[in-house]
N, C-alpha and C positions, 0 to 999 in steps of 0.2 A: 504494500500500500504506500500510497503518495506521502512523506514527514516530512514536515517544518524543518528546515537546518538553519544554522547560524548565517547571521548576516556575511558576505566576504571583504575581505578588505584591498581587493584589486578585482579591479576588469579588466579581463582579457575577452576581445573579439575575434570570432572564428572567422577565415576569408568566405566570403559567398561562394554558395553552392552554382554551378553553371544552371543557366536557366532551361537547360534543353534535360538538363537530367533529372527533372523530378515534372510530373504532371500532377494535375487536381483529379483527384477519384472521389466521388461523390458514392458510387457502388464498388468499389472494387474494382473498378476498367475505367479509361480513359471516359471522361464526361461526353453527352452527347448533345451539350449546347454548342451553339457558333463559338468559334476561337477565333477573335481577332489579331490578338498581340498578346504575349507574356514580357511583361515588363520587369525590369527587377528593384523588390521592393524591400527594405531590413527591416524588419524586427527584433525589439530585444526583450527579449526576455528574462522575468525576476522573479525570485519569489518574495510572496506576499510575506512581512511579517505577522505570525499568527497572535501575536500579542497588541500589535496593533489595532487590526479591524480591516474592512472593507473600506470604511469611510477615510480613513487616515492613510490607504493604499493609494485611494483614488486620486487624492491631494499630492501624492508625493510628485516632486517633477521628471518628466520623462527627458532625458536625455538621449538626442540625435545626432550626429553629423552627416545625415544623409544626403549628398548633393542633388540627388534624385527628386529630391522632394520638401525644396525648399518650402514650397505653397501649403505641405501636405501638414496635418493634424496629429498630435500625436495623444492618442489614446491608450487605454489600459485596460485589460480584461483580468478579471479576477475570478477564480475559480472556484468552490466549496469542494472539499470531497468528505466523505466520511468514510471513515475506517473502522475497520475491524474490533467491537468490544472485546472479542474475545479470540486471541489466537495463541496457537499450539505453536513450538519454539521452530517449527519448521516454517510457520508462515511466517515467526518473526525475523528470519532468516532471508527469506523470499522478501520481505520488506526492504530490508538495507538493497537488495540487489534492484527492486523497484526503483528505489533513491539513486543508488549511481547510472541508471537509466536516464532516470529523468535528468540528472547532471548533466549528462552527455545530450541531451537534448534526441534522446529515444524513447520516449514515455510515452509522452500525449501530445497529437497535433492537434490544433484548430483552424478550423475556414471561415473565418468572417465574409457573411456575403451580405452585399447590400441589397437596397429594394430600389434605388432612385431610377425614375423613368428615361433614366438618358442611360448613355456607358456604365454599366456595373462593377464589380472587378470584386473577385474572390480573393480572401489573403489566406494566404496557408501558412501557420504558424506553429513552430514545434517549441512545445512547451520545454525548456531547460532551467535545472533550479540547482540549487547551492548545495553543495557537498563539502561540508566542514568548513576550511579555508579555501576551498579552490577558487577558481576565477569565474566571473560570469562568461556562460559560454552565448556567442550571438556568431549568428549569419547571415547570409542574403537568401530570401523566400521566393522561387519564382509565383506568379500571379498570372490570372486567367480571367480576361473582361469578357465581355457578351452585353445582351441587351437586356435591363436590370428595369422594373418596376420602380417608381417610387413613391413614397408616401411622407406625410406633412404632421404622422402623426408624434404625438410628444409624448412623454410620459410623467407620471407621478412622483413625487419624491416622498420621503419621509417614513415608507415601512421597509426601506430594507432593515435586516434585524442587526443590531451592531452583535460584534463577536461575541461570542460568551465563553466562558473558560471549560467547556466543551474536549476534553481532551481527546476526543473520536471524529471530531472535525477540524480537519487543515484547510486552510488558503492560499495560494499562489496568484503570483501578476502574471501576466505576459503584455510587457510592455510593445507598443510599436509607431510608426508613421504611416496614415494613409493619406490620399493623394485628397486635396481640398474638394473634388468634386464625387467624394467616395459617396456621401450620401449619409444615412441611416440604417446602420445593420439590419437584418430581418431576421437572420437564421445564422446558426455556429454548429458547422460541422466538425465532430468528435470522433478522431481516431483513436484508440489505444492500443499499443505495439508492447504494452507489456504482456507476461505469459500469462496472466488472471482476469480478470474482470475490475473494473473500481467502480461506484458508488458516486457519481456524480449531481449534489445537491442543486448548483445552482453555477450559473454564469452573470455575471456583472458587467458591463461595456462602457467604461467612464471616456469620459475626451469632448463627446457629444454636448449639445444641448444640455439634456437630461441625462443620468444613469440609463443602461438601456437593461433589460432584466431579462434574464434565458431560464429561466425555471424551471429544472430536470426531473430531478427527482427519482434517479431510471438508472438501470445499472446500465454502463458501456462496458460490452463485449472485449475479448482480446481479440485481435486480429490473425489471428493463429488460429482462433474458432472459425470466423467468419471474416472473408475480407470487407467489406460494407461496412462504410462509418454510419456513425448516429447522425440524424438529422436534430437540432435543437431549436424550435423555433420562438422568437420573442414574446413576450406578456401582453398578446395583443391578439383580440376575437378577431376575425374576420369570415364573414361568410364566402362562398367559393366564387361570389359573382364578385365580389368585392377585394378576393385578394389583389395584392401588390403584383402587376404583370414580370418582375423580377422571382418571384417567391412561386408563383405557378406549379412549374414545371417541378420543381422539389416538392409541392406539396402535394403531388400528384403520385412521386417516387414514392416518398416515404410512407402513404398509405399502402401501394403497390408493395412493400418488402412486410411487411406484417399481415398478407394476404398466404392462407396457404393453397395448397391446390388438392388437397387430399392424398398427397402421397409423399411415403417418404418418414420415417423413423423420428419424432421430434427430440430434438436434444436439450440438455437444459439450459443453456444459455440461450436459445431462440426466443424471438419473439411475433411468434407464429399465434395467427388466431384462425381456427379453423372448426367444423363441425363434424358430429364423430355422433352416432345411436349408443346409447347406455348395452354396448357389448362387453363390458367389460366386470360384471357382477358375479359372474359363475366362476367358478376355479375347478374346471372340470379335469384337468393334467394332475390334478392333485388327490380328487376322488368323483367321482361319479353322484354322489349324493349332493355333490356341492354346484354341480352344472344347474344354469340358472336361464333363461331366455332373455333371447335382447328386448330390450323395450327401447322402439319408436320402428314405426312403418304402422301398415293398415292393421295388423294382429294386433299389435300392443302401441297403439299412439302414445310419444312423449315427447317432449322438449329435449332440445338435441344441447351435446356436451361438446367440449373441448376436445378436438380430438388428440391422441399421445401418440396414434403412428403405432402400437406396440406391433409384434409380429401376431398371426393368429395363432391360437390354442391348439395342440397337438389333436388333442379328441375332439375338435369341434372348431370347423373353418374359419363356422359363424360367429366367433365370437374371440376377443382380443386375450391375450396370455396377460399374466398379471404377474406386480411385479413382489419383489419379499417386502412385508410387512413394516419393515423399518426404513426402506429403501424409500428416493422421493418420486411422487406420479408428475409426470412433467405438467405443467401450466405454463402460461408465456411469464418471461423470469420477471418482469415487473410487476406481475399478478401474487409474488411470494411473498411470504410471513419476514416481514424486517425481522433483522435480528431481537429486537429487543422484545417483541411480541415467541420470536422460537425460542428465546429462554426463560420468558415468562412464563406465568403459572396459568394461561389459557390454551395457549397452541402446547408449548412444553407438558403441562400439565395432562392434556388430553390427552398425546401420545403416552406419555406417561402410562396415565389410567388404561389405557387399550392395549399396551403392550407389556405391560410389566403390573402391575396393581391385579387386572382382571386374571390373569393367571395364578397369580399368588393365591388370592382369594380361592380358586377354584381346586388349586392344590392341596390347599387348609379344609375345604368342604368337601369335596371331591366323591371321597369315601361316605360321605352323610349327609349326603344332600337333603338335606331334611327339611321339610314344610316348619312355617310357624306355628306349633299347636295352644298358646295361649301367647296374651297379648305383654305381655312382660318380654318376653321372647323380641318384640319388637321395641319395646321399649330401652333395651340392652343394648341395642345400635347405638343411642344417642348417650346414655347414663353408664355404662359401662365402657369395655373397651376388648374388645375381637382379637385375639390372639393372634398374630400371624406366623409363617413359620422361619424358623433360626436361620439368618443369610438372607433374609428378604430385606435387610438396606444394604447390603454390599453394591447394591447397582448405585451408582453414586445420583442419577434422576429419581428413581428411587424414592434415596433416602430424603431427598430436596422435596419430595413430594411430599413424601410423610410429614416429614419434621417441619416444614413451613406451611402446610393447606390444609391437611386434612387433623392437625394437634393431637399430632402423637405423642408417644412418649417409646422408648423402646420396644421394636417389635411390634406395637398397637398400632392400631388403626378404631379412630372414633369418627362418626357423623355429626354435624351440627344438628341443632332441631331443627326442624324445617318451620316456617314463620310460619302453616295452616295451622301445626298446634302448640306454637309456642304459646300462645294468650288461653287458647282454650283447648283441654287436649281431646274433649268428646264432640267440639264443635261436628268431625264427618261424619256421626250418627244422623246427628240431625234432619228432615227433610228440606229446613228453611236453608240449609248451609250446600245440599244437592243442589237445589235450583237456585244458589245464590252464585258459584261457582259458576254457572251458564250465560252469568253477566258479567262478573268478574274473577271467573280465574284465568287458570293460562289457555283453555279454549271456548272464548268467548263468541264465536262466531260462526256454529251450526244452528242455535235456537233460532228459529221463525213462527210466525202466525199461521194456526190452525185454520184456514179460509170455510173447511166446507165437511162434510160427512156425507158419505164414507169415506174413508182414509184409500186411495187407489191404490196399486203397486202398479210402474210403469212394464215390470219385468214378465217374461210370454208367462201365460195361464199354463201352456201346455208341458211348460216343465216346472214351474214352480209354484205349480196352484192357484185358486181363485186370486183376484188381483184384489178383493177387499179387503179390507183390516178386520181383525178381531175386534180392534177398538170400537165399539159399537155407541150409539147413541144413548142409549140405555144405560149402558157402563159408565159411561159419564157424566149422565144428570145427575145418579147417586151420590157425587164425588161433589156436587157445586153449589150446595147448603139453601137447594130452595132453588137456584136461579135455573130458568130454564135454558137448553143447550144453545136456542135457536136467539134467547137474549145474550150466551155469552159470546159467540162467534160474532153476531151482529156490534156489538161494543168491544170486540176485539180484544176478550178477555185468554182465550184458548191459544196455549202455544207448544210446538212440536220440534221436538231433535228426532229428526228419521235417518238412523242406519240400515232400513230394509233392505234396498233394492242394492247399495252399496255392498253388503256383504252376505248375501242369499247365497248369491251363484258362488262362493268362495267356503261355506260352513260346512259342509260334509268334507272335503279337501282339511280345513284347520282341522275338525274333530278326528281327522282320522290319524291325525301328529301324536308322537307321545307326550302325553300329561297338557292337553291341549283341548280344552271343551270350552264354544260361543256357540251364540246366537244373532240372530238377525235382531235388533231390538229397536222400537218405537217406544218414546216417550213422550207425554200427552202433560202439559202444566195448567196451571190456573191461577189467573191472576185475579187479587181483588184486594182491596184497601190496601195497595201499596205495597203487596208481600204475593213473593210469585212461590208455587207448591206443586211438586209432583202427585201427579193424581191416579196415574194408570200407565203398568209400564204392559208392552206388547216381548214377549221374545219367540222367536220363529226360529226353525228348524226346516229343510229344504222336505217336503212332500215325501210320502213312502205311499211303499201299495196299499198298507191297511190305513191312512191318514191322508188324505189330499189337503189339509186345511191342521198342520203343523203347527199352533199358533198354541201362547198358555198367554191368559192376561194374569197380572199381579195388581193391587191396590194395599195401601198400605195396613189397613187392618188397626184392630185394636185388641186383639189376642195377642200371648206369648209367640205362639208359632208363625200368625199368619207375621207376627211384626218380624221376626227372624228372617221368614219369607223373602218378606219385602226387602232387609240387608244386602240377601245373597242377588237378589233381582237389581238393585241400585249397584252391586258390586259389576253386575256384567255387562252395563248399561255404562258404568266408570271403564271397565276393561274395552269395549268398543270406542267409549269416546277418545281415549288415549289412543288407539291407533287411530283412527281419524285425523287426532290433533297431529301427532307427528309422521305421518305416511302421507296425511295430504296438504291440511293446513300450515304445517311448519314445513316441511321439508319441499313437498311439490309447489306449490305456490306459491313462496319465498323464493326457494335455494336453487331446485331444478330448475326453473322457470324464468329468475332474472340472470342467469347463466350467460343465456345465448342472447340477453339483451347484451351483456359485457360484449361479447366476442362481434355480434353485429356494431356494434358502438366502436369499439377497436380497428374494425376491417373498411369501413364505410364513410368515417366523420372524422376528418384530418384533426392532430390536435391543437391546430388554429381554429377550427369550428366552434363557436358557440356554444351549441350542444353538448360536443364535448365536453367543455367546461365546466358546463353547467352538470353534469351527469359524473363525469369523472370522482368525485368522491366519493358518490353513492356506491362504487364499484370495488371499492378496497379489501382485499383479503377473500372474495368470493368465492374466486374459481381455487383457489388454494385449501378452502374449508370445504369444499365440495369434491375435491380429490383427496381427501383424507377421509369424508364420510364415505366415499366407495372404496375405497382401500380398508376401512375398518370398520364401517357402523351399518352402512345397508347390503355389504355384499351376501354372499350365501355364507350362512354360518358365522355373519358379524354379530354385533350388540343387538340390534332393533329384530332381527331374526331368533337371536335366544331368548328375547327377554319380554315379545310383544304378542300378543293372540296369533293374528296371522303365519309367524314362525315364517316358512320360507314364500308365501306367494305375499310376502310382505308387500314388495314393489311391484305384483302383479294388482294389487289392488289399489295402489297406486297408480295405476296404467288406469287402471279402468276409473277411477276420478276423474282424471286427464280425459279422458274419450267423452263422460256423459256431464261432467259438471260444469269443468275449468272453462270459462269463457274473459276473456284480458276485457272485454268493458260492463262485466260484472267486480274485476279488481278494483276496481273504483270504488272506494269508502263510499260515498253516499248511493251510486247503483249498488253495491251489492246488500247495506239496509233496507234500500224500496225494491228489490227484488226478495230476501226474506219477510217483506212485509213490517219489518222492525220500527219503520220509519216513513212521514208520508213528504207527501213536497211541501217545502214551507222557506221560500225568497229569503226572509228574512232572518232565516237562523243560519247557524254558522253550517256550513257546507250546504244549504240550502235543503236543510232537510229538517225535520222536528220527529224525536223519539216518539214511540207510544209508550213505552216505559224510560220516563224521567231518570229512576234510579239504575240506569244502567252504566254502571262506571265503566266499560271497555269503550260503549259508541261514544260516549259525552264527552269525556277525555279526547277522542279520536279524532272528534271532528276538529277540537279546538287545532289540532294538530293538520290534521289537513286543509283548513281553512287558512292557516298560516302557512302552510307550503304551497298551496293553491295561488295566494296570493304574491307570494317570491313568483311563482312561472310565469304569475300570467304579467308581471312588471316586467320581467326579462327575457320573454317572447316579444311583448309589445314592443321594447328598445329596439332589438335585431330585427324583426321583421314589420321596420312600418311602413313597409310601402305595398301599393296594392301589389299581387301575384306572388310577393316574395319567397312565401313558404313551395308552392308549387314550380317555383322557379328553381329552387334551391337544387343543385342535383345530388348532391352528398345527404341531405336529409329524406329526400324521397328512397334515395337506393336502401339507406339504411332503414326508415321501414317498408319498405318492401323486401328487404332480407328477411328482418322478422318475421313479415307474414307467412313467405314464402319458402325460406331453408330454416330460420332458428326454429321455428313451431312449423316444421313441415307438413305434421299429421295434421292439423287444423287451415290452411292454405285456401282452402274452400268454403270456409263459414263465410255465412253474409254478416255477420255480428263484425267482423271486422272494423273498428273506426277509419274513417276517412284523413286523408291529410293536406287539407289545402287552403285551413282558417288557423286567424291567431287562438282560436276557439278549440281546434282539433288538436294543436301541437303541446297548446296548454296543458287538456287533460290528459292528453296520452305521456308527456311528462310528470305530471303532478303524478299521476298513476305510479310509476317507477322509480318515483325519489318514494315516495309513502310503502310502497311494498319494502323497500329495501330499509327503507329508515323505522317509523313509527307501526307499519303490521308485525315484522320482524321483532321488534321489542317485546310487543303485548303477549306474541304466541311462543318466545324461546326464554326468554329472561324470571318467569315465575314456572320454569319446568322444575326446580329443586325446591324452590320455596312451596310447593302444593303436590308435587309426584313423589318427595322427598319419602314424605309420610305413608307405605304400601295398602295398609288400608282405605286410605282416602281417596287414592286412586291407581287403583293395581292394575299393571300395564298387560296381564293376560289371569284369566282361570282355568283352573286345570281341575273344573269339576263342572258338570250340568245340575241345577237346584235340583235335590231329590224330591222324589213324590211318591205319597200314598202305594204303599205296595210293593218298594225298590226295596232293595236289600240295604241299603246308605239309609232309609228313611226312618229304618231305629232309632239308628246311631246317632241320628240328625235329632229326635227325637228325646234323644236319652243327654247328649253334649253338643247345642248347638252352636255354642264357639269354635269347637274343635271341627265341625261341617267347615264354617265360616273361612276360619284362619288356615284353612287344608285346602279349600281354593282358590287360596291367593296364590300369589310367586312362592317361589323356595324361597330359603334363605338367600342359597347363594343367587338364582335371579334375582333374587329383592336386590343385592348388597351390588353386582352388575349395574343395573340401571340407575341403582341410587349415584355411584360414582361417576356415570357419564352422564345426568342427568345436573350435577353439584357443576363440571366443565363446564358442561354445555350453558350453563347458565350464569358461565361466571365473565366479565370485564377483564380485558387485557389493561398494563398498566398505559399502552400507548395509545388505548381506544379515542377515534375523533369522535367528537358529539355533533349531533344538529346543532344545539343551540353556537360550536365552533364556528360555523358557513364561514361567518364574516372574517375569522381570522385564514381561516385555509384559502379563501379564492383572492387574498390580499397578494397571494405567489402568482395566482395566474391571470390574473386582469389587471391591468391600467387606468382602465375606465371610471373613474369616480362616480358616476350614477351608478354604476352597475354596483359598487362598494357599497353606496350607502341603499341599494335593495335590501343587503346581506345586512347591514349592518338593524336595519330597520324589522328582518327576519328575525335576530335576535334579540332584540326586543321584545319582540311578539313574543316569543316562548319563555322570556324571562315573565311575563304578565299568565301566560299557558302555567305556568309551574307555580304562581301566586297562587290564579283560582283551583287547582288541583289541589291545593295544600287547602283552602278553604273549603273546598267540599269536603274533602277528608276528615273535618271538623264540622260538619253538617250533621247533628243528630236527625236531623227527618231523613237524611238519606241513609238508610241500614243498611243495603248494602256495601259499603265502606265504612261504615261504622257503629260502633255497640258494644256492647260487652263483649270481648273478647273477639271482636270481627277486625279482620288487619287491613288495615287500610290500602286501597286503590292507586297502587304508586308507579304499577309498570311503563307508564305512559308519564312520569314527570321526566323534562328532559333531561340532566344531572344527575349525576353519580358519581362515585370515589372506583376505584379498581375492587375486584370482587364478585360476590355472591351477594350481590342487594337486593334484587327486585325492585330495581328502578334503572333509568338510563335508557335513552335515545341514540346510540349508534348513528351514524349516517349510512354506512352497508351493514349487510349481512357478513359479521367478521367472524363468527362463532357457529 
C-alpha cells in the first residue's frame, strides 16, 4: 500500500521521456479518438504531507521551469488512499516494495482530461513520491489532444473534509503545468502498475477556479489483473443529452467495461455486472439429497442474480458448482464488505455464526437433540449458560465472537433476552399480543381486510378440493358479541392473514420431511373498540380419498383443553407466518429483488447520471449479503432449510410468491395498503392514504417515512428533468428500465402492471419505490427478527407435530401433559439455539452502517450542486421531526399497541441507532 515518507531535502529531475514512446491507453490499447499532436508537457510530482491536509497541499506553491509552457497553469492533484487496517507481515513487506515503486514513479498514473469545447489535451501523469531522503523524481509526460467538450460549470467549496489523524488514510500531490487553454478537468484516468489492488478515496484538482473533486471511493485494479485503467469522473450530475461533448465518448466506454456478456469465469477483482438464474442452491457433487432446482424461467419464475461464471456441476449441467464455505462468491469488487464492516461483528460475526458457532452447537447437541419439554428449559438460554465443548475458542473468530457478542465467559455461550419478553414474559400467550404482532412486529405486512364471504381459494378444485373456506358465516357471528357478520365487513371490522393457496400445493411434500408437520392456515381477526382479536383460525391439509374438504377450524374456547387447542393452532399459524416473513417478505422482496435493480443501475446509468447518484447509496453491501445468504442461509441444507417449516422447497415456495403475488407497483407503500385494503385514498394525509386502523404502528410510522423520501425524489427528478420530453429522451434511463422489465425480472416481462416511464410523475414513484424497499421496508421486516423470533415460543420458525385429536394415540398424552404436547412441537433445542444465532446477526448494525437520516452528509462527495445539497439537507430534517413524533406516539397511552404494560415500544422505523442488536435504525441499503 501507498505510505507517507519524509519530506526530501533535494530535487532531482529525471530527463523527459521521448514523446513517441509512451501512448495514452484509456482501455489497455492505443485510444480511439483523433490524435492531432503529442506535445510535451512536465509534471512534477510530490507527495502530499499527510500531516498537513488537503487544504494546506493545495496552497503550497508549485514550482516550474517549463519553457513549454510559459502561459500554462500550474495545478495540483491530490490523492486519498486508504490502507490496509489490518495486515499480515507479508503484506507489510509488499508495502515498502509499493513505496519504492511509487518513488521511482511506477505506482500510479493519472490522465487528467479536460471537457472544454475547443482542443482538449489528456495529461498522463505518473505519480512518484519520496522515499526517505531521496530526490524528487520528475519527467516529461507525453500528451494526447482531440476535440474536448466544455463546460462553464464551477464548483462548491467548503466540504472537502480536512485531514484527520486517520492513520489508514494517506495523501499524495502530483504536482504539474497545463497549457492556459487546458480548460476544466472532467474525468482522471487511474492506472495502477502495482502487483495488488489500492483503495482509492478521492481525487482533488487544485490550480483551477474552484477545487475540482473526483470522488472514488472504488478499489483500482492492478494492471497485471486487467490492463484497463479506471475511468474517474468529476462531482458533477449530468444527464446523457447534457454531457460535456469532451466526456462522451469515455462515458460511453466506461459503462461498456462493466457490461458482461454472459461468459467467461468472473474473477474477483472484476467489475462485471451481469445476470445469472438462482442455479447455484443445490450442491448436488456433494450429495444427491442436496440437489436443489434452479429458480427463474417459466417453471420457477425469479428475479435474476449476479452472475459468478462458476463452471457447471458434475451431476447436473443445469446448474453452477459451488464454491467451499469459507471461500468468497464473486460480486463486482466495489459491491464488497469494506474492511471495517468484515471485521466487524455483523459480516465477521455472521460468518462466524455459520461456520464455526452452528457447528459447535451441533457437536454439543448432536447426540440429544432433544425437544424442549418444559419451559424452564427455554428459559436456561437467557439465565443460565450452555456449555460448549473444550477447544471451541481456539478458533481465534471464534473466540472474538464469544467473548465480545454473545457475553461469555469460558467455554459458555448465553443469549440476551429478546425485548418481546423482557417487560412481560407471558405477554405471547396472550391473544391481544397475537394480533398485536400483525401490526407491529417484525411481519407486519400480510394482515388485510376481510371484503366478503365465502373465503374462495384461487387454487384448481380438482386437486385441492372445494375452493371454499371452512370459515363459514356462522362461525363467525358467534365470535363478534352481538354484531352481525354483514355489519362487521360492511364497517370494515373483519381482517384476514391467508397462507392457503400459498402453501396447499407444498404440505404433503413439508409433512413428509423428518420431524416436519404444517398446515395451510387462515386467520380471521376482529376489530372493535380499538383492540384487534383473533377469532377463528382455518388449518388445511391437501385432500385425501376419504376427505375432499381437509379443513379443522379452531376458536379460542374457554375450556382447559379447547384453550391448549387454541396454543398449539396460534403456534402453526406463528410457524407459517415466519416463513412467509423471511422466504418472501424479507428475503424475496427486499434482497432477491432489489438485486438486479443494482446490476441494471450499474450496467445502464453512467456514474455521471443523476440517477445514479441518487440511487447509488441505496445499493451498498447488497449483492455481497446476498452471496453469503446463498452460500450459507438459503442453499440446500443451509440455516433457513434446517431451521424453517418448509425445510428444502424453502425457495421453491418462494418461486411460487414471485409467480402469483410479487407485482413492483404493489411495492409501493401506499399501493400495497389500498391493495390489502389496510388503507383508503385520502390527499391529505401523508402518503396520500388514511389507515383504517389508526393504531397500527408498522403503516403510520411508514408513511411518515415514505412521504419524506417521496418528497426528496420528487424535488430531485423535478431539478434534472425540467424540461418537457426529458425523461423519454433520456436514453440511459429508458434502457435501464427497460433492463429491469425485461432481463432483471425476466419471468415477469409481460405483465401489463408494469409502470410507465415518460412523467416526472412515473420516474418519481418508481424511484421512491427503490430507495423505500431498500431503506425503511428492509428495516421494519429484518431488524426486530431477534428482538420477537428470539423468544421460540412466540414465534417458532417450524412444528414438528400436527395438533392431536380425539382418538390419536398423542391425544392422551396431550390430555394427561399439555405443555409437554406444546413444547414437543416447537424447534429442538438445537434448531431453536440455530436460528436464534443467525436471527441475533441478522439483526444486528455494522459499526460502519450509513443511515437515511446521513443522505445529506454522503451525497456532499458526489454532487456540487447546492440545490441538490440543501434537498438532502432539508430530507434530514424531515426525519429528524419523523423520529420526534415516533418517540411521541410511543408515549401515547390511547395507542396500545406501542404501549402499556409491558408492551415494547414501536421503534423499528425510528431512523437512528448506535451499532448492535437494537430494534431500531434506518439503513439506506439492505447491508445485512
Amino acid at each position: 500500500m501507498l505510505t507517507a515518507q519524509a519530506s526530501p531535502t533535494t530535487l532531482r529531475r529525471r530527463e523527459p521521456f521521448p514523446a513517441a514512446a509512451h501512448q495514452l491507453r484509456l482501455a489497455g490499447k492505443p485510444s480511439t479518438l483523433p490524435v492531432l499532436r503529442r506535445p510535451v508537457i512536465r509534471a512534477v510530482i510530490s507527495s502530499g504531507d499527510s500531516k498537513t491536509g488537503v487544504e494546506k497541499a493545495a496552497e503550497k506553491a508549485v514550482e516550474s521551469d517549463v519553457s513549454s509552457a510559459k502561459s500554462g497553469v500550474s495545478v495540483r492533484a491530490v490523492i486519498r488512499i486508504r490502507k490496509k487496517m489490518k495486515e499480515r507481515l507479508i503484506e507489510k513487506i509488499e508495502d515498502q516494495w509499493d513505496s519504492f515503486l511509487n518513488g521511482i514513479g511506477r505506482g500510479i498514473s493519472l490522465q487528467l482530461i479536460s471537457q472544454e469545447a475547443h482542443l482538449g489535451i489528456v495529461l498522463d501523469v505518473s505519480l512518484s513520491f519520496y522515499l526517505l531522503n531521496a530526490a524528487l523524481l520528475t519527467f516529461f509526460v507525453p500528451t494526447q489532444m482531440f476535440f474536448l467538450g466544455k463546460s462553464d460549470e464551477t464548483f462548491v467549496r467548503g466540504w472537502l473534509p480536512r485531514l484527520s489523524d486517520n492513520p489508514y488514510v494517506v495523501e499524495y500531490g502530483a504536482d504539474m503545468v497545463v497549457p492556459s487553454d487546458f480548460g476544466q478537468p472532467g474525468a482522471v484516468v487511474v492506472t495502477n502498475f502495482h502487483e495488488k489492488e489500492v483503495f482509492l478515496m478521492e481525487i482533488v484538482v487544485h490550480g483551477f477556479k474552484e477545487p475540482i473533486f473526483f470522488t472514488a471511493d472504488t478499489w483500482i485494479h492492478s494492471r497485471n489483473d486487467n490492463p484497463e485503467s479506471r475511468i474517474i469522473f468529476k462531482n458533477q450530475a449530468y444527464l446523457p443529452s447534457e454531457t460535456p461533448p469532451g466526456l462522451k465518448n469515455i462515458r460511453n466506454e466506461e459503462l461498456s467495461r462493466v457490461r458482461g456478456n454472459g461468459k467467461g469465469v468472473r474473477k474477483l477483482h472484476e467489475r462485471i455486472y451481469d445476470y445469472d438464474v438462482y442455479n447455484d442452491l443445490g450442491s448436488s457433487d456433494k450429495d444427491e439429497e442436496l440437489a436443489r432446482p434452479v429458480l427463474g424461467g417459466e417453471e420457477r419464475p425469479y428475479p435474476r442474480r449476479c452472475r459468478t461464471g462458476r463452471r457447471p456441476s458434475l451431476t447436473d449441467p443445469d446448474t453452477e458448482s459451488r464454491v467451499e464455505e469459507l471461500d468468497p462468491v464473486y460480486v463486482p469488487r466495489d459491491e464488497t464488505f469494506e474492511e471495517v464492516k468484515q471485521s466487524a461483528f455483523s459480516a465477521g460475526r455472521l460468518k462466524a455464526v455459520l461456520h464455526n458457532l452452528i457447528p459447535l452447537i451441533a457437536s454439543r447437541l448432536a447426540d440429544s437433540d432433544i425437544p424442549f419439554t418444559n419451559f424452564s428449559d427455554i428459559d436456561d438460554l437467557y439465565n443460565d449458560d450452555i456449555l460448549l465443548p473444550k477447544g471451541a475458542k481456539k478458533t481465534h473468530l471464534l473466540a472474538n465472537l464469544l467473548d465480545q457478542v454473545l457475553n461469555v465467559g469460558d467455554n459458555l455461550l448465553k443469549y440476551e433476552i429478546p425485548a418481546i419478553i423482557r417487560r412481560d414474559r407471558f405477554s405471547w400467550l396472550r391473544d391481544n399480543e397475537f394480533a398485536r404482532q400483525t401490526l407491529a412486529g417484525v411481519n407486519p405486512v400480510n394482515i388485510e381486510l376481510l371484503k366478503e364471504l365465502p373465503i374462495l381459494s384461487k387454487l384448481d378444485p380438482e386437486i385441492y378440493g372445494p375452493p371454499e373456506s371452512a370459515i363459514t358465516k356462522e362461525i363467525i357471528a358467534r365470535e363478534l358479541n352481538g354484531i352481525s357478520v354483514e355489519d362487521a365487513i360492511e364497517n370494515k371490522k373483519l381482517f384476514i392473514i391467508d397462507y392457503h393457496d400459498l402453501l396447499l400445493p407444498f404440505i404433503e411434500k413439508i409433512n413428509e420431511l423428518p420431524d416436519r408437520k404444517a398446515y395451510a392456515s387462515r386467520t380471521v381477526f376482529f376489530f372493535d373498540d380499538g383492540i384487534l382479536r383473533p377469532i377463528v383460525i382455518e388449518l388445511s391439509l391437501p385432500p385425501t380419498s376419504s376427505s375432499k374438504r381437509n379443513k379443522k377450524i379452531y376458536t379460542h374456547g374457554h375450556g382447559a383443553t379447547t384453550s391448549w387447542i387454541w396454543k398449539l393452532a396460534k403456534a402453526h399459524v406463528c410457524s407459517n407466518d415466519a416463513g412467509a416473513h423471511q422466504l418472501v417478505n424479507h428475503w424475496l422482496r427486499t434482497h432477491a429483488c432489489t438485486e438486479p435493480y443494482i446490476i441494471a443501475i450499474n450496467r445502464q446509468l453512467s456514474a455521471m447520471h443523476p440517477i445514479y447518484k441518487l440511487l447509488h447509496p441505496h445499493m451498498r453491501y447488497t449483492m455481497e449479503i446476498n452471496a453469503l445468504a446463498r452460500q450459507s442461509l438459503i442453499n440446500g441444507g443451509g440455516v433457513i432449510e434446517a431451521c424453517f417449516s418448509p425445510g428444502k422447497y424453502a425457495l421453491e415456495i418462494s418461486s411460487a410468491a414471485y409467480k402469483s403475488l410479487w407485482r413492483f407497483d404493489r411495492e409501493a407503500l401506499p399501493a400495497d395498503l389500498l391493495h390489502r385494503g389496510m388503507a383508503v385514498e385520502d390527499p391529505t394525509a401523508p402518503g396520500g392514504v388514511k389507515l383504517l386502523i389508526e393504531d397500527y404502528p408498522y403503516a403510520a410510522d411508514a408513511l411518515l417515512i415514505w412521504a419524506a423520501i417521496q418528497e426528496l425524489v420528487e424535488s430531485y427528478v423535478e431539478h434534472y428533468y425540467s424540461e418537457p420530453n426529458s425523461i423519454s429522451s433520456d436514453v440511459e434511463l429508458q434502457a435501464w428500465w427497460d433492463e429491469i422489465k425485461n432481463v432483471a425480472h425476466h419471468d415477469k416481462r409481460n405483465e401489463t402492471w408494469w409502470p410507465n416511464l415518460n412523467t416526472q410523475d412515473d420516474l418519481s414513484s418508481i424511484l421512491t419505490t427503490m430507495i423505500w424497499t431498500a431503506s425503511g421496508q428492509h428495516a421494519a421486516i429484518n431488524f426486530g427478527q431477534y428482538p420477537f423470533g428470539g423468544y421460540v415460543p412466540n414465534r417458532p420458525t417450524l412444528m414438528r407435530k400436527l395438533i392431536p385429536q380425539p382418538g390419536d394415540h398423542e391425544y392422551e398424552r396431550f390430555l394427561h401433559n399439555p405443555e409437554y404436547t406444546f413444547l414437543t412441537s416447537l424447534p429442538t433445542q438445537l434448531q431453536a439455539t440455530k436460528v436464534m444465532a443467525v436471527q441475533d446477526s441478522l439483526s444486528a448494525h455494522s459499526p460502519d452502517e450509513e443511515y437515511l437520516h446521513q443522505l445529506d452528509q454522503i451525497h456532499r462527495l458526489s454532487s456540487n450542486d447546492p440545490l441538490v445539497q440543501k434537498f438532502f439537507e432539508n430530507f434530514s430534517v424531515q426525519l429528524e421531526e419523523v423520529e420526534r413524533i415516533i418517540n411521541l406516539r410511543n408515549k401515547n397511552i390511547e395507542l396500545t399497541n406501542r404501549t402499556g404494560a409491558g408492551v415494547p415500544p414501536y421503534e423499528l422505523l425510528l431512523p437512528t441507532s448506535p451499532p448492535g442488536v437494537t430494534g431500531r435504525g434506518i439503513p439506506n441499503s439492505i447491508s445485512i
